[in-house]
C-alpha positions, 0 to 999 in steps of 0.5 A: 082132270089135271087141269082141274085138279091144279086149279083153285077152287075158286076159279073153277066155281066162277067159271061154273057160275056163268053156266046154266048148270042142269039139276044134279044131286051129290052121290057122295057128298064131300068127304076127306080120306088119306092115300099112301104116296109109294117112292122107289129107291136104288136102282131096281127101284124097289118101292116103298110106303113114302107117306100118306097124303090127304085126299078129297073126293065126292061123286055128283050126278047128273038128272040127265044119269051121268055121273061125275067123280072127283078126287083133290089132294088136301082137305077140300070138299068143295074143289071136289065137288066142283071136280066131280061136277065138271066130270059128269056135265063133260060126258054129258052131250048137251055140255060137254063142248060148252064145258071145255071151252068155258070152264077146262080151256080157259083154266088150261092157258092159266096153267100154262102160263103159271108154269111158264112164269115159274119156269122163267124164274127158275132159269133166272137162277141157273148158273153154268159152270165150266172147267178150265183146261190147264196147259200142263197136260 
């Protein structure tokens, strides 16, 4: 779920788009919310309401009764659904393994590879200081 959530909504709808998907239906067509977003301060970590965040969710169901759930931050119904829908057909036995090798697999190593990317551009800027030791002491 992650991997779906970190990814666009256009990669996931392509990657879909090469599958004969099964007939589903929306339980929950898509519909924008907001969430409180908890902090923790001082050293007990007592927490606090930091905020509230925008959220998408829908619910898709499978003809076959599996039922899918999907949750995005910010306004986007679609990448929601497209989530959900790639919940439902991962628990579903026929599509499960053709799922996470064809839509979650792939949309992983993009992942990885954009963290490394931005990983390698942080350390580009990472300056190491060190102390001198004078000879007085």
């Amino acid at each position: 779920m992650a991997v779906l959530a970190h990814a666009e909504a256009g990669e996931i709808a392509a990657r879909l788009r090469d599958l004969a998907l099964p007939a589903h239906q929306d339980l929950r067509a898509p519909e924008n919310g907001l969430v409180m977003l908890r902090g923790r301060v001082g050293g007990d970590g007592a927490p606090f309401n930091l905020g509230e965040a925008t959220v998408s969710r829908a619910a898709v169901r499978l003809a076959s009764g599996e039922v899918g759930f999907g949750y995005t931050l910010g306004r986007d119904g679609e990448k929601a659904r497209l989530i959900a829908l790639c919940d439902a057909l991962v628990q579903s036995r026929d599509f499960g393994g053709l799922v996470e090798r064809s839509v979650i697999a792939p949309l992983r190593e993009q992942l990885m590879v954009r963290r490394k990317h931005a990983a390698a551009e942080t350390a580009a800027t990472k300056v190491d200081f060190y102390t001198m030791v004078r000879g007085e002491g």
